[in-house]
Predicted model as a PDB file, atoms N, CA, C, CB and O in Angstrom, pLDDT in the B-factor column:
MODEL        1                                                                  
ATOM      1  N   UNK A   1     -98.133 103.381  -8.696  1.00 68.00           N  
ATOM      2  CA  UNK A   1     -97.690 104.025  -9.910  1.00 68.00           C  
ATOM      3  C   UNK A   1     -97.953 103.114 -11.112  1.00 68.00           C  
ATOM      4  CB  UNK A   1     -96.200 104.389  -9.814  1.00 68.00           C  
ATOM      5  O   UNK A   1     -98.503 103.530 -12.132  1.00 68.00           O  
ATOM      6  N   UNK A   2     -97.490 101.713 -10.930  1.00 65.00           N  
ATOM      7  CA  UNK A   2     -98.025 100.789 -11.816  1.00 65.00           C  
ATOM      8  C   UNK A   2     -99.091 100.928 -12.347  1.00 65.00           C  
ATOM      9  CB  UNK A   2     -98.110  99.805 -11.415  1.00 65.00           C  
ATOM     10  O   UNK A   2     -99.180 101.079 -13.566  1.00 65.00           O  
ATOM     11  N   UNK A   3    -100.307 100.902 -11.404  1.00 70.00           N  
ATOM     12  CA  UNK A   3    -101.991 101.066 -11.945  1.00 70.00           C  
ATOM     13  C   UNK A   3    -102.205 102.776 -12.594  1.00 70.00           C  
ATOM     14  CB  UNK A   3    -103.309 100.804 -10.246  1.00 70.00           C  
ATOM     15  O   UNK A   3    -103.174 103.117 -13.271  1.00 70.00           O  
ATOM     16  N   UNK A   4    -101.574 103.276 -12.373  1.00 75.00           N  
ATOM     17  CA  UNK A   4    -101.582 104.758 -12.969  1.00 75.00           C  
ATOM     18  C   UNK A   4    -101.265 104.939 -14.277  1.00 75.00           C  
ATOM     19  CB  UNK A   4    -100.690 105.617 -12.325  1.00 75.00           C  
ATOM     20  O   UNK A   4    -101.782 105.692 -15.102  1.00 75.00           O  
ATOM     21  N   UNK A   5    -100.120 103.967 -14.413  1.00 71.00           N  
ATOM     22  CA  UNK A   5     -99.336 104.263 -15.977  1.00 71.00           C  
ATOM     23  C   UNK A   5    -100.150 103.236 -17.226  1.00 71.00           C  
ATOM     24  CB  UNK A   5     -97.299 103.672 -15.862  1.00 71.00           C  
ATOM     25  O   UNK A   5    -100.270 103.309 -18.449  1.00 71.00           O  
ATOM     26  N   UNK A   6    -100.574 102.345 -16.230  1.00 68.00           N  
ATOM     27  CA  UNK A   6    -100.860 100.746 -17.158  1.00 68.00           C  
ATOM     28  C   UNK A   6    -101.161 100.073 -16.857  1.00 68.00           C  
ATOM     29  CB  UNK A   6    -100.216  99.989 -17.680  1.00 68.00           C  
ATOM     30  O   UNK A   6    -100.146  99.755 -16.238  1.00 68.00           O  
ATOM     31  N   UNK A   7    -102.206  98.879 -16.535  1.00 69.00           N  
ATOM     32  CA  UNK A   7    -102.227  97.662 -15.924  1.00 69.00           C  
ATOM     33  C   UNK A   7    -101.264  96.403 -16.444  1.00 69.00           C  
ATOM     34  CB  UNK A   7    -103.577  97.315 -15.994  1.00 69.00           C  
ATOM     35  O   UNK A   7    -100.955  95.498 -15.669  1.00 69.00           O  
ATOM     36  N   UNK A   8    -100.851  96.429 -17.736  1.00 70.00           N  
ATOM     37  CA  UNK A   8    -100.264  95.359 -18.166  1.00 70.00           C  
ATOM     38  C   UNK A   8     -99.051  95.150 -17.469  1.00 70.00           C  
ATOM     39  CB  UNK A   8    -100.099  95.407 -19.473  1.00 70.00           C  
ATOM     40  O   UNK A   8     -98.205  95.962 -17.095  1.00 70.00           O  
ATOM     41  N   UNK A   9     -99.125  93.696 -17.339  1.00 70.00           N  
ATOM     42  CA  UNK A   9     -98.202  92.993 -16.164  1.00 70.00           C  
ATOM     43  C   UNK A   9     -96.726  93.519 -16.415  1.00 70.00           C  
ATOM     44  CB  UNK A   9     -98.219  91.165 -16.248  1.00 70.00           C  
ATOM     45  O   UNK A   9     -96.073  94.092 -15.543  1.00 70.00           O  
ATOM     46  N   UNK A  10     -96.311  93.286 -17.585  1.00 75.00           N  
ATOM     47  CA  UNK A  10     -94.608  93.311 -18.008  1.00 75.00           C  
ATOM     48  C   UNK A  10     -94.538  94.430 -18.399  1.00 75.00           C  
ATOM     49  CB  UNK A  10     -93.947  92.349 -19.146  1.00 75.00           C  
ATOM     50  O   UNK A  10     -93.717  94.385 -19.316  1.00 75.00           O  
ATOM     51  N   UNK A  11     -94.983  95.716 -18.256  1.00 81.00           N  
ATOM     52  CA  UNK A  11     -94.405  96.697 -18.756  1.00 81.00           C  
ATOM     53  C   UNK A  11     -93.477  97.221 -18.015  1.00 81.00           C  
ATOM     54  CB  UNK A  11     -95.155  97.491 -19.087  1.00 81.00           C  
ATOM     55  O   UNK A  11     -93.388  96.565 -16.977  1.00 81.00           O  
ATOM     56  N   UNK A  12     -92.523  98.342 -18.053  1.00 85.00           N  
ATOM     57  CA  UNK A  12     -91.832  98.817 -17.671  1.00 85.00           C  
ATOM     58  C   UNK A  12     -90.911 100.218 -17.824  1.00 85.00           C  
ATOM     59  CB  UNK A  12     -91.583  98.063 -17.680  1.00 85.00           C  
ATOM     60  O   UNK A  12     -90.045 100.235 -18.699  1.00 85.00           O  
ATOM     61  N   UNK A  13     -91.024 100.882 -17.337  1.00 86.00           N  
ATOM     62  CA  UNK A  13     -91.223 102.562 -18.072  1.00 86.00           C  
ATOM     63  C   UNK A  13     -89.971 102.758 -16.954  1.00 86.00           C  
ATOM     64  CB  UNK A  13     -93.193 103.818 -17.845  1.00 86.00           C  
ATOM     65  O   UNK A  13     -89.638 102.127 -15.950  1.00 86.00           O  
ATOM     66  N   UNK A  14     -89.582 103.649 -17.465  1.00 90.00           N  
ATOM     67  CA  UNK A  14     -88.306 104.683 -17.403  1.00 90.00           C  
ATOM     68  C   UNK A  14     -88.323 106.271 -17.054  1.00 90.00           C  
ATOM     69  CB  UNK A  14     -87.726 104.671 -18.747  1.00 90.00           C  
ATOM     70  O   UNK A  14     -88.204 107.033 -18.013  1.00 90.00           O  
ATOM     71  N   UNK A  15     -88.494 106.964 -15.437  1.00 90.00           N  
ATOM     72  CA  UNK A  15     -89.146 108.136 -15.204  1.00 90.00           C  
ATOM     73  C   UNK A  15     -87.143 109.136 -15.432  1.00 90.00           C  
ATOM     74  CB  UNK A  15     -90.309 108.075 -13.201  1.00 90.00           C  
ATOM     75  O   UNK A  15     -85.996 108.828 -15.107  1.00 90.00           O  
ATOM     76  N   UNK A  16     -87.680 110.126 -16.022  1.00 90.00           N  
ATOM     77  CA  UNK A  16     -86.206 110.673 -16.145  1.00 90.00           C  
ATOM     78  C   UNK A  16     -85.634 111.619 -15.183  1.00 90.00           C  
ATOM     79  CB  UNK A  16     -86.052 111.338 -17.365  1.00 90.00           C  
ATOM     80  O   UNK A  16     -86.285 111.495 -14.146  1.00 90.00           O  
ATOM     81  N   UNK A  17     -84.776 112.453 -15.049  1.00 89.00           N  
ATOM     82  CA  UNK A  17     -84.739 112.992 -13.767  1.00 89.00           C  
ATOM     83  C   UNK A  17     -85.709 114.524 -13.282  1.00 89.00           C  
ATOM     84  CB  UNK A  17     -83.200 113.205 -13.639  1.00 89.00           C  
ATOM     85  O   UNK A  17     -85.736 115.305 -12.331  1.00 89.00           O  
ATOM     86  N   UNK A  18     -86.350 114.350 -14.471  1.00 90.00           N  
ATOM     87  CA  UNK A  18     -87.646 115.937 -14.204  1.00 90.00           C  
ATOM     88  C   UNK A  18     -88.732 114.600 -13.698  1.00 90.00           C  
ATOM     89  CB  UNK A  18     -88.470 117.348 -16.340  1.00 90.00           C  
ATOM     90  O   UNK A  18     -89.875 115.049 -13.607  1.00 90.00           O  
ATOM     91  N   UNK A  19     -88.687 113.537 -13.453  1.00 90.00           N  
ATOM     92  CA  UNK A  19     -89.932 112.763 -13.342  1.00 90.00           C  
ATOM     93  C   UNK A  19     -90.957 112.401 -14.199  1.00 90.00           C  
ATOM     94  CB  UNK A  19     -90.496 113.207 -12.615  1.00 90.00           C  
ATOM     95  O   UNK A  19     -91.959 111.762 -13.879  1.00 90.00           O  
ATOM     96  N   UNK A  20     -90.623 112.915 -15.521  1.00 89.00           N  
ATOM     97  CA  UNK A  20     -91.052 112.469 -16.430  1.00 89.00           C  
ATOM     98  C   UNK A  20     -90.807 110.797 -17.474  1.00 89.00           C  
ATOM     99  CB  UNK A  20     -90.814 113.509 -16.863  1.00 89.00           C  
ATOM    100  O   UNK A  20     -89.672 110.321 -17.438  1.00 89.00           O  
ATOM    101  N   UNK A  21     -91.497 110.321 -18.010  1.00 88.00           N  
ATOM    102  CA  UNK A  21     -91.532 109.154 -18.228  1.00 88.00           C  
ATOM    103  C   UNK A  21     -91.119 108.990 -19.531  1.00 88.00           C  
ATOM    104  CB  UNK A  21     -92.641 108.659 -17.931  1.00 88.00           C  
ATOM    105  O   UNK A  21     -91.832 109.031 -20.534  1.00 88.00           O  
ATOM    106  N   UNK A  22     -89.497 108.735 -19.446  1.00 89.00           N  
ATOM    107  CA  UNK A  22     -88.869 108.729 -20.694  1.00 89.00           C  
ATOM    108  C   UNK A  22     -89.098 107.646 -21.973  1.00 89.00           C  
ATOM    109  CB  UNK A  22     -87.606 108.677 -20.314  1.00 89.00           C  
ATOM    110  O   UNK A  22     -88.788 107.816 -23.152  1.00 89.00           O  
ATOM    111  N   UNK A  23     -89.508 106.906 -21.574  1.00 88.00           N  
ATOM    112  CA  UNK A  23     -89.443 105.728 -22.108  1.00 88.00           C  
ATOM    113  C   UNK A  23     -90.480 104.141 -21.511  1.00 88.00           C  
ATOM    114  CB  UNK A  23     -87.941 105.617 -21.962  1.00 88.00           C  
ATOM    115  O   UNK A  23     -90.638 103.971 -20.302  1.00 88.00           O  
ATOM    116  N   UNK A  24     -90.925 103.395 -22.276  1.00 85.00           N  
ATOM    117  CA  UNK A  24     -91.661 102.605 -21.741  1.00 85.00           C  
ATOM    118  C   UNK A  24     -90.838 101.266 -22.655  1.00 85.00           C  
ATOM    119  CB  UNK A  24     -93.363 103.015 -21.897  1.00 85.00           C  
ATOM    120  O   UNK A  24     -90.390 101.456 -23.785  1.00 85.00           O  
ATOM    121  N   UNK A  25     -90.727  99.668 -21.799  1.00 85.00           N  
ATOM    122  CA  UNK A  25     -90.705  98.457 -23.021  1.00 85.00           C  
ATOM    123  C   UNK A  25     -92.165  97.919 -22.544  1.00 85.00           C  
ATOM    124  CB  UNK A  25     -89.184  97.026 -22.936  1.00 85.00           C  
ATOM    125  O   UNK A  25     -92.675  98.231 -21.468  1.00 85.00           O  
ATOM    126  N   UNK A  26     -92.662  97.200 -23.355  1.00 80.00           N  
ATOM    127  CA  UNK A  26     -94.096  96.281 -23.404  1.00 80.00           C  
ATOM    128  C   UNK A  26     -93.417  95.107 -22.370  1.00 80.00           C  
ATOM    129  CB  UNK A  26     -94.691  95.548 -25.337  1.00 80.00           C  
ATOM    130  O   UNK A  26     -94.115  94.825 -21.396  1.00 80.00           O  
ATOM    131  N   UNK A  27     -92.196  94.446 -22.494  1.00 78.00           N  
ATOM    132  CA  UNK A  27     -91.626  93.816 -21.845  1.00 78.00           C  
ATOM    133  C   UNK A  27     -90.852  93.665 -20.947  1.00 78.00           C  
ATOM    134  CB  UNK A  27     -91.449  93.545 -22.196  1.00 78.00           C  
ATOM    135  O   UNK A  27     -89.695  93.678 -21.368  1.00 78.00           O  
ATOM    136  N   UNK A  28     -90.942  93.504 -19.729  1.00 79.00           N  
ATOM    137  CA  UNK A  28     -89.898  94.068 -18.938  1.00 79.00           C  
ATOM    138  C   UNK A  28     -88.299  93.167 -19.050  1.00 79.00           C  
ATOM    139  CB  UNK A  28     -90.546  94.070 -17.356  1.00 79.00           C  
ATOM    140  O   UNK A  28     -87.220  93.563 -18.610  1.00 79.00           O  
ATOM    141  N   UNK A  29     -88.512  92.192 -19.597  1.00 77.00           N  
ATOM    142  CA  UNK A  29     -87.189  91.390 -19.830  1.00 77.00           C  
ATOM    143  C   UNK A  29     -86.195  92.034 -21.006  1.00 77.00           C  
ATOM    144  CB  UNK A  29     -87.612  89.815 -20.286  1.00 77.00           C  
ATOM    145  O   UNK A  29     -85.039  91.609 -20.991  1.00 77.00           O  
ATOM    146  N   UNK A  30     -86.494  92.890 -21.891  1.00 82.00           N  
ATOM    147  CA  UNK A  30     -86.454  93.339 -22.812  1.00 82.00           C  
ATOM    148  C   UNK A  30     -85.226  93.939 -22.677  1.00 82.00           C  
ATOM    149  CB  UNK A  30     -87.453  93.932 -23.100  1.00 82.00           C  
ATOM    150  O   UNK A  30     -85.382  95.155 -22.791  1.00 82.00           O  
ATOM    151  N   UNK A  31     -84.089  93.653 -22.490  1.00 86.00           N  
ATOM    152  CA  UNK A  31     -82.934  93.935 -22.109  1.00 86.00           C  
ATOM    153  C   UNK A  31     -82.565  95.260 -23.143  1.00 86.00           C  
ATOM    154  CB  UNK A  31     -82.015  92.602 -22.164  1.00 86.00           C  
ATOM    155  O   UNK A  31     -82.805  96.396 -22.736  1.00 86.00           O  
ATOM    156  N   UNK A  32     -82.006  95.059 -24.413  1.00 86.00           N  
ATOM    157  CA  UNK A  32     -82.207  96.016 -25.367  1.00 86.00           C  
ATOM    158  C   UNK A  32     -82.956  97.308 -25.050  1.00 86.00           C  
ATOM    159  CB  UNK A  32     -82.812  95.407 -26.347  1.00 86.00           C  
ATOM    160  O   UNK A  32     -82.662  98.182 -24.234  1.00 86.00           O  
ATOM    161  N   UNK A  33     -83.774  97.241 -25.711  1.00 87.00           N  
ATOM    162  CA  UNK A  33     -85.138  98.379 -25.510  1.00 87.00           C  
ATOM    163  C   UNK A  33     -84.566  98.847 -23.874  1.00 87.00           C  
ATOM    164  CB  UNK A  33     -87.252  97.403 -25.529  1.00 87.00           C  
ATOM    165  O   UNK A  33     -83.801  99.798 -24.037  1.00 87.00           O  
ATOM    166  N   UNK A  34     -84.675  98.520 -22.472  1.00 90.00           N  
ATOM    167  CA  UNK A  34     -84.721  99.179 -21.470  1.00 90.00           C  
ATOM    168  C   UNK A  34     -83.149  99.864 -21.690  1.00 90.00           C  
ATOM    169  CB  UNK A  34     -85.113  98.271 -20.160  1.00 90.00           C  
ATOM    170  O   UNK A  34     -83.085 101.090 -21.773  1.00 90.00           O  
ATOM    171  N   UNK A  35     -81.858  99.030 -21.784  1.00 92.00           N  
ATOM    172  CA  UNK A  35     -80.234  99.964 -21.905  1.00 92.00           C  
ATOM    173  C   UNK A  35     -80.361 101.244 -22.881  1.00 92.00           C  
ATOM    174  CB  UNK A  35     -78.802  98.869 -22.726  1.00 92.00           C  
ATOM    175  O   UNK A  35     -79.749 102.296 -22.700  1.00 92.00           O  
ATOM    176  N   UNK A  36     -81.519 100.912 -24.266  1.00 91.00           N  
ATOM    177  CA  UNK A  36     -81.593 102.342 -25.339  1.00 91.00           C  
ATOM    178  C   UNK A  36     -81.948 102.989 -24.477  1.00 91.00           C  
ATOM    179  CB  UNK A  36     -82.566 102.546 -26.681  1.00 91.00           C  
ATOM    180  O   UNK A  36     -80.999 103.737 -24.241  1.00 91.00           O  
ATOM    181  N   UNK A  37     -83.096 103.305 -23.511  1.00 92.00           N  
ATOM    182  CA  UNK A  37     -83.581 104.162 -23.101  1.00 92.00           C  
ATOM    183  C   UNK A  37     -82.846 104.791 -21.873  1.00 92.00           C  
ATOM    184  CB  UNK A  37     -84.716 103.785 -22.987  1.00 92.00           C  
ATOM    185  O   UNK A  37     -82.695 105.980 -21.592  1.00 92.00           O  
ATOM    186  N   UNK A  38     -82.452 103.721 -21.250  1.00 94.00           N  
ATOM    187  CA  UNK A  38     -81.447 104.153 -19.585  1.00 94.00           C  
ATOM    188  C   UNK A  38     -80.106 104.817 -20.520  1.00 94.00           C  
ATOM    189  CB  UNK A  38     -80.722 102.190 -18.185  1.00 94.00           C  
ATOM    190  O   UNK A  38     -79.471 105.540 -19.753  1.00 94.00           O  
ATOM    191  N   UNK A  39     -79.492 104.811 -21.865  1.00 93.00           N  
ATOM    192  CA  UNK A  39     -78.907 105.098 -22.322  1.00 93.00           C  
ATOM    193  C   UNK A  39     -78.740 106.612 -22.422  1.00 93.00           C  
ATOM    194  CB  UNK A  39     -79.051 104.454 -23.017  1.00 93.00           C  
ATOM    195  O   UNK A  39     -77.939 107.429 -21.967  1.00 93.00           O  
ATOM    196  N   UNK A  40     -79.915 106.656 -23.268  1.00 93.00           N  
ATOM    197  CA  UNK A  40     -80.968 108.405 -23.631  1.00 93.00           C  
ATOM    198  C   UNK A  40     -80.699 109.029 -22.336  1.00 93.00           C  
ATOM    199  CB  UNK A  40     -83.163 108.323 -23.882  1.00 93.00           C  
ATOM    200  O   UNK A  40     -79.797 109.830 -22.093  1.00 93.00           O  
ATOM    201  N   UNK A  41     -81.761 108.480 -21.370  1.00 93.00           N  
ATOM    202  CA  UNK A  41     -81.660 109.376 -19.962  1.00 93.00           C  
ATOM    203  C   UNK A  41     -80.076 109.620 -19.452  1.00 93.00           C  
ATOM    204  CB  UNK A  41     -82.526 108.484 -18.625  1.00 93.00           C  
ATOM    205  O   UNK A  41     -79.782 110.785 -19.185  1.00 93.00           O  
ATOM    206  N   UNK A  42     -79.241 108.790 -19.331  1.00 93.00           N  
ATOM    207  CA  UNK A  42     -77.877 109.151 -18.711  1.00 93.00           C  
ATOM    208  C   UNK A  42     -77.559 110.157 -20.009  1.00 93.00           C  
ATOM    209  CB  UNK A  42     -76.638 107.666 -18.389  1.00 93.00           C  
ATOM    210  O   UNK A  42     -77.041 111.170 -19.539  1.00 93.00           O  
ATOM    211  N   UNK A  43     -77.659 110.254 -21.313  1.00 92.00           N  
ATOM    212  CA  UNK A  43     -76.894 111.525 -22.065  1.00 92.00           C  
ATOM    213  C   UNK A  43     -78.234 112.692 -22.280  1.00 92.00           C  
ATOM    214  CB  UNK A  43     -76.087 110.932 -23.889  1.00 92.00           C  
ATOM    215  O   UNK A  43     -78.268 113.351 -23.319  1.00 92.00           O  
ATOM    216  N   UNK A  44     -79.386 112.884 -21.132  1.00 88.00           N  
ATOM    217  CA  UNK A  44     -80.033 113.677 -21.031  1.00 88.00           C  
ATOM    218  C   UNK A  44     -80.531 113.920 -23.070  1.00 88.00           C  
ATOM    219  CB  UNK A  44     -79.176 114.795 -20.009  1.00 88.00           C  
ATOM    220  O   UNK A  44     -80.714 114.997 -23.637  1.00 88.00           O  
ATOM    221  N   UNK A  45     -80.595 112.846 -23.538  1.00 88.00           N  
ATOM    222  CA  UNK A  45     -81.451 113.095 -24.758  1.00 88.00           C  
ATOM    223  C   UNK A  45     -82.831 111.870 -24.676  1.00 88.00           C  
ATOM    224  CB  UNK A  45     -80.331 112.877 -26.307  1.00 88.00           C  
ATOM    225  O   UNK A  45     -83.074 110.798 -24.121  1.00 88.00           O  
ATOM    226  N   UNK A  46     -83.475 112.828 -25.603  1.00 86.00           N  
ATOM    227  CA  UNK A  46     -85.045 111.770 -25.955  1.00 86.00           C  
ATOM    228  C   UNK A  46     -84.264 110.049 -26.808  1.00 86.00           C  
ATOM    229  CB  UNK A  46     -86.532 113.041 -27.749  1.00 86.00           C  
ATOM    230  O   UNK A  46     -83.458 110.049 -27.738  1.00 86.00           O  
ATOM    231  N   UNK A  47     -84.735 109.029 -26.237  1.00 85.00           N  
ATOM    232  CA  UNK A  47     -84.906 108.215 -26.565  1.00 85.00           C  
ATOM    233  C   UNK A  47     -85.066 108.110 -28.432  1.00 85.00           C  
ATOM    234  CB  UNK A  47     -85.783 107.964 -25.676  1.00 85.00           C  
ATOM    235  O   UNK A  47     -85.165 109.176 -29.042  1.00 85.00           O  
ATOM    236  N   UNK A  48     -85.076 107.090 -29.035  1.00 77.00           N  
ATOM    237  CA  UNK A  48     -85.353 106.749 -30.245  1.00 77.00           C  
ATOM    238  C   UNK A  48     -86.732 105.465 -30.099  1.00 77.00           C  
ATOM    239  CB  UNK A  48     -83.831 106.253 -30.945  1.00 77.00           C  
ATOM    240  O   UNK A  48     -86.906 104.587 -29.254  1.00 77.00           O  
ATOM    241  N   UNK A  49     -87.363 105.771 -31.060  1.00 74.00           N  
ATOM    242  CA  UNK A  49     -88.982 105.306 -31.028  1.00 74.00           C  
ATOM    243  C   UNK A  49     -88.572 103.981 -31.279  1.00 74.00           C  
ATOM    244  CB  UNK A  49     -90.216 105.987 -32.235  1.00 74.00           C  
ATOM    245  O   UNK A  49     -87.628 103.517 -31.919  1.00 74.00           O  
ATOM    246  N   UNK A  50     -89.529 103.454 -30.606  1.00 66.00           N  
ATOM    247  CA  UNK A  50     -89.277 101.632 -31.106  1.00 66.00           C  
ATOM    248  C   UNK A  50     -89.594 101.261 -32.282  1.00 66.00           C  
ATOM    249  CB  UNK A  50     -90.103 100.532 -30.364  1.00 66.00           C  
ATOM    250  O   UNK A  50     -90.224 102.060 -32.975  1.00 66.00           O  
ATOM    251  N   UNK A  51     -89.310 100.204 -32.716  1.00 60.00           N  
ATOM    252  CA  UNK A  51     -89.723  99.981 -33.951  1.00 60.00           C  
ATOM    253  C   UNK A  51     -91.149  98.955 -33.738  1.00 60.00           C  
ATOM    254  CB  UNK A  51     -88.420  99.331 -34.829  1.00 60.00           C  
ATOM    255  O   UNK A  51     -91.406  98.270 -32.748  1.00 60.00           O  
ATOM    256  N   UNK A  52     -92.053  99.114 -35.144  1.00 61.00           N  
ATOM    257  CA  UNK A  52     -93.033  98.252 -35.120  1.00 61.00           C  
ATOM    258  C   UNK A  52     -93.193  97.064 -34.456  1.00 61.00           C  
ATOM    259  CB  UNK A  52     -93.186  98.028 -36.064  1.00 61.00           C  
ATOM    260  O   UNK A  52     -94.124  96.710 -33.732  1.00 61.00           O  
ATOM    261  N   UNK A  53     -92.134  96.450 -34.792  1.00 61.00           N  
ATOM    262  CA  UNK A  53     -91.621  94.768 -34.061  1.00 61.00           C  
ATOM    263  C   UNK A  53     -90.728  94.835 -32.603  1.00 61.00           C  
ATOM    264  CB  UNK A  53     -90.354  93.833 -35.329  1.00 61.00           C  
ATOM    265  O   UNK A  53     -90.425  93.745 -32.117  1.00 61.00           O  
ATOM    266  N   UNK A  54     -90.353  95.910 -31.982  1.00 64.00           N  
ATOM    267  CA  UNK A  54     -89.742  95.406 -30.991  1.00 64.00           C  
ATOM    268  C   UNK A  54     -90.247  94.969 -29.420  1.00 64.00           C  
ATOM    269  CB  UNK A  54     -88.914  96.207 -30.974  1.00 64.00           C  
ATOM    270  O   UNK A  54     -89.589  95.090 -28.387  1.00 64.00           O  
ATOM    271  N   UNK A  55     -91.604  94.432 -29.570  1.00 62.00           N  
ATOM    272  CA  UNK A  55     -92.117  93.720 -28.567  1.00 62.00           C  
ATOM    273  C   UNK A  55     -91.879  92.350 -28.836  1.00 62.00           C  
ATOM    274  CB  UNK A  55     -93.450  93.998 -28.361  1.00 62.00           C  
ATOM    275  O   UNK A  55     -91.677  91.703 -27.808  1.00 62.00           O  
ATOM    276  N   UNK A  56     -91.847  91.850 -29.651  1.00 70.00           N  
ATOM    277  CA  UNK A  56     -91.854  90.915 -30.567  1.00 70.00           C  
ATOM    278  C   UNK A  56     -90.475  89.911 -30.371  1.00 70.00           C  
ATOM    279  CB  UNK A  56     -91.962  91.662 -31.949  1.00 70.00           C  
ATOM    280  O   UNK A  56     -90.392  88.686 -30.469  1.00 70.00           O  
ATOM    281  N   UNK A  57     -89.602  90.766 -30.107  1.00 68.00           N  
ATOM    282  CA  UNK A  57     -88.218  89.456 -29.356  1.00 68.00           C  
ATOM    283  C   UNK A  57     -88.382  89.210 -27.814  1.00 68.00           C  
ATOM    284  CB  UNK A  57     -86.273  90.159 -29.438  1.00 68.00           C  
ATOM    285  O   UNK A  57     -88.269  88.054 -27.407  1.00 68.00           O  
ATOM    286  N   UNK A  58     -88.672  90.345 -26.834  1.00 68.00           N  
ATOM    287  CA  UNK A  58     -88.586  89.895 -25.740  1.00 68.00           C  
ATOM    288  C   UNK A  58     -90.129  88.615 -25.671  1.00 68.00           C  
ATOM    289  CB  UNK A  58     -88.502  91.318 -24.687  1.00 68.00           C  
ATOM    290  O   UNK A  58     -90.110  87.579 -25.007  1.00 68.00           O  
ATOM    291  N   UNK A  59     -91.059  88.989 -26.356  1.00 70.00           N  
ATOM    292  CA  UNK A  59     -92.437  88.288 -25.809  1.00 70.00           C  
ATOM    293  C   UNK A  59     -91.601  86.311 -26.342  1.00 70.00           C  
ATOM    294  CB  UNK A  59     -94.519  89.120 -27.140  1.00 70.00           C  
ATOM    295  O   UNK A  59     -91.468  85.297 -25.657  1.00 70.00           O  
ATOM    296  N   UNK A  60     -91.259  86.599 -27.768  1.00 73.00           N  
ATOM    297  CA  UNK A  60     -90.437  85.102 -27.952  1.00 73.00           C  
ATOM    298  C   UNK A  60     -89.740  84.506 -26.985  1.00 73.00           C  
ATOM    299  CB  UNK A  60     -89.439  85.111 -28.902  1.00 73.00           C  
ATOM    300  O   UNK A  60     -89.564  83.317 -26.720  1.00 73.00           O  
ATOM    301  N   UNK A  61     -89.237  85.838 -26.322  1.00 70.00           N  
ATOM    302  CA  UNK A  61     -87.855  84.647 -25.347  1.00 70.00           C  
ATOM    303  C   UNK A  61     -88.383  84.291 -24.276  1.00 70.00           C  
ATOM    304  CB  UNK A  61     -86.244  85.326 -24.719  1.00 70.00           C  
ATOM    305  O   UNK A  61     -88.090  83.242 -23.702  1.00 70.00           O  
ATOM    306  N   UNK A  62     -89.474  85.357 -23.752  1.00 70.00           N  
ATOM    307  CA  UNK A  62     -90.586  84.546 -22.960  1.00 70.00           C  
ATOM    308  C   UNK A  62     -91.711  83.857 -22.560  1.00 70.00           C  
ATOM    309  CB  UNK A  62     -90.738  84.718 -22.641  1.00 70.00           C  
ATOM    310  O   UNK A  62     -92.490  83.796 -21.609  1.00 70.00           O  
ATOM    311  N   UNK A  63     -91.440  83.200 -23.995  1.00 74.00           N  
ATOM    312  CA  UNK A  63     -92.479  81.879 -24.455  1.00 74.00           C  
ATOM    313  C   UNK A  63     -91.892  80.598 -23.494  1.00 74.00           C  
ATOM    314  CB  UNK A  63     -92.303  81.397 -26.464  1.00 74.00           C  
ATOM    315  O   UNK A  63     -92.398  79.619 -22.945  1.00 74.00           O  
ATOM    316  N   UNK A  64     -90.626  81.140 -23.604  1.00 73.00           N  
ATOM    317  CA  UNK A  64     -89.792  79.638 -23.495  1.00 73.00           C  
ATOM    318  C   UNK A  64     -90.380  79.212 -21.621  1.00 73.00           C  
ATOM    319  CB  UNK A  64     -87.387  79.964 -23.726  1.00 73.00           C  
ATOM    320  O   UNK A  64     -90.639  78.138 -21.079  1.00 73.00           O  
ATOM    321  N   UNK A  65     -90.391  80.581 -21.144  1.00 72.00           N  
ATOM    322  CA  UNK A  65     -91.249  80.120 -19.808  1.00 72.00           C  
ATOM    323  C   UNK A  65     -92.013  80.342 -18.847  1.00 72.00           C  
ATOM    324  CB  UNK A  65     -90.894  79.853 -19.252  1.00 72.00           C  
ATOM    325  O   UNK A  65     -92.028  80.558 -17.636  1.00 72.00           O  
ATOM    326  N   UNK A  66     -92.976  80.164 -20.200  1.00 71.00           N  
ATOM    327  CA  UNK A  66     -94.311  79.580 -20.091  1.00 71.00           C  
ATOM    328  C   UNK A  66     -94.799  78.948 -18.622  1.00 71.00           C  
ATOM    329  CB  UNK A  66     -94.346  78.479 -21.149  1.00 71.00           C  
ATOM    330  O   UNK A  66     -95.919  78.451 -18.505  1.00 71.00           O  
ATOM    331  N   UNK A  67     -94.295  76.964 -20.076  1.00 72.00           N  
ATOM    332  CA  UNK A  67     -94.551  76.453 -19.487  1.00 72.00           C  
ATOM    333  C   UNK A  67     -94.207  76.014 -17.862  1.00 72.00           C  
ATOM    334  CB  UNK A  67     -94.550  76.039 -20.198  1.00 72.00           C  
ATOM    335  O   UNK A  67     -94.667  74.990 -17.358  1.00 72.00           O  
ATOM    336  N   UNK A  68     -93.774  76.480 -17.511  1.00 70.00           N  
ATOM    337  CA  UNK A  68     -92.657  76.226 -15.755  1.00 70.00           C  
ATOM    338  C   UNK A  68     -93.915  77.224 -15.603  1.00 70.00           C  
ATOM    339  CB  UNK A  68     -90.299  76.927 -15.303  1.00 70.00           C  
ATOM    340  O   UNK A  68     -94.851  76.448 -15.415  1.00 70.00           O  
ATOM    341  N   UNK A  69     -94.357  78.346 -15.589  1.00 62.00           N  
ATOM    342  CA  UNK A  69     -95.010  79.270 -14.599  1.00 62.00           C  
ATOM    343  C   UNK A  69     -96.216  78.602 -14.700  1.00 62.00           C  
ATOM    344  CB  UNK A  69     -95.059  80.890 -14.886  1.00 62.00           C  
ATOM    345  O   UNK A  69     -96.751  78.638 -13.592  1.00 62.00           O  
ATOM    346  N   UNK A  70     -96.983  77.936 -15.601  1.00 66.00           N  
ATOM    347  CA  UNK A  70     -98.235  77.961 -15.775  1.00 66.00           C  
ATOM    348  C   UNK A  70     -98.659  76.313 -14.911  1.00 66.00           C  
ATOM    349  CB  UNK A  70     -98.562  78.194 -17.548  1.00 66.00           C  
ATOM    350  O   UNK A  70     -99.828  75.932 -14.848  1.00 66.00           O  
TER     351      UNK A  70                                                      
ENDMDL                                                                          
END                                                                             
């Protein structure tokens, strides 16, 4: 399903209960962004669009490790 939706490593999408794909973060650490969306799906409404920048905190916090994986 991974290679179907996306190849990029950290993404992480959100299928709702019709199996449809409510929601995606660029990041899978992205704590925020994934609870808005698991949020949406438990009150059976559409999600709210991300904003321009919200890849942009989780990719920072996982700068920090980097260096240990690499």
């Amino acid at each position: 399903m991974h290679h179907a939706l996306g190849r990029l490593p950290d993404l992480a999408y959100i299928i709702d209960r019709r199996g449809q794909v409510a929601g995606r973060v660029l990041w899978s650490n992205d704590a925020r962004g994934l609870d808005g969306i698991l949020r949406a799906v438990v009150d059976d409404r559409r999600p709210a669009r991300p904003t321009r920048y919200a890849a942009i905190a989780p990719l920072v916090r996982g700068l920090g490790t980097i260096s240990p994986i690499l």
